[in-house]
C-alpha angles and dihedrals in degrees: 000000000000113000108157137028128252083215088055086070094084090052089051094050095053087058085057085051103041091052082051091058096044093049085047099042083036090231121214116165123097127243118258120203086257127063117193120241100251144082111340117279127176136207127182113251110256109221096008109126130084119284127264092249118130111265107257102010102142122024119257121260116258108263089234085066089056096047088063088057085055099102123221110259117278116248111297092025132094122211124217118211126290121257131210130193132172117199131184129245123176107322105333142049145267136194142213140179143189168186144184126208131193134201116179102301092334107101126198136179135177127197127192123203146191113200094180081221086300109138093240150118102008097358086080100059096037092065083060100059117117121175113256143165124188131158085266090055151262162294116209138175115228149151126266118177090332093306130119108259142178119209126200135203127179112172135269099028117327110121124184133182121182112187113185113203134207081340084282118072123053126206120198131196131175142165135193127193085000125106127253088259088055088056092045084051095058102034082044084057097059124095102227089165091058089045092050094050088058115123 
């Protein structure tokens, strides 16, 4: 199962870099859902850590839930069959699903996860998030549906969207050799509002 790209590693390690600058900068504004076309600047991330609910305090949704809310692949493109997978944290559960699509060399996939308020999968990454902009791309907060969202870019063609719902589910998009309208097309297509309504 491919969940990540190897041509998201730069992007990750501008967020190393990004938090290094901040600490050593000591950082205090918050993001905004914009970032300006110059040199790099970071911002810590407001309202982008797990929720205060307890860990563990509901019971994940069976993956098989989560593999519904995994859309069919947008024109052009072919979609491979879901995936599910429960793991176990402590002394509970959490679940993730997924799928990959292809279109000609470009390459998406899109996993869905629910952390049960565990800090896990993607919420681990997510608390790492700063904003950023260099010539070789970005990090930036937004808005998706309503919902708290990171977006990626990593020149010349590697796309990535995290939405993090109800502070419990995570949604993950990202497209490789593709185009940004490839990756609006995919993170347009999911039903935030049926995921957010999971209990």
């Amino acid at each position: 199962m491919k969940t990540t790209s190897s041509k998201l590693l730069f992007p990750a390690l501008i967020v190393v870099l990004g938090i290094c600058l901040c600490m050593t900068a000591g950082c205090t504004s918050s993001s905004s859902d914009t970032t300006t076309p110059e040199a790099a600047t970071t911002a810590p991330a407001a309202g982008t850590t797990v929720s205060g609910a307890a860990r563990g305090s509901v019971t994940a949704v069976p993956f098989e839930t989560l593999i519904t809310f995994l859309p069919a692949a947008p024109a052009g493109w072919t979609a491979e069959e879901p995936v599910g997978i429960t793991m176990a944290v402590e002394d509970g559960q959490w679940t993730w699903s997924s799928r990959d699509y292809t279109k000609g060399d470009a390459q998406a996939a899109i996993v869905i996860q629910d952390s049960a308020y565990y800090n896990v999968g993607q919420w681990q990454m997510w608390n790492t998030f700063t904003s950023i902009e260099t010539t070789e791309g970005y990090y930036k907060s937004k808005t998706i549906g309503g919902h708290p969202a990171w977006e990626v870019f990593s020149k010349p063609d590697s796309y990535g969207t995290w939405v993090g719902v109800n502070e419990r589910f995570m949604v993950y998009v990202s497209v490789d050799g593709g185009s940004k309208q490839d990756l609006d097309a995919f993170v347009n297509a999911i039903n935030y509002g049926g995921i957010a309504n999971l209990k």
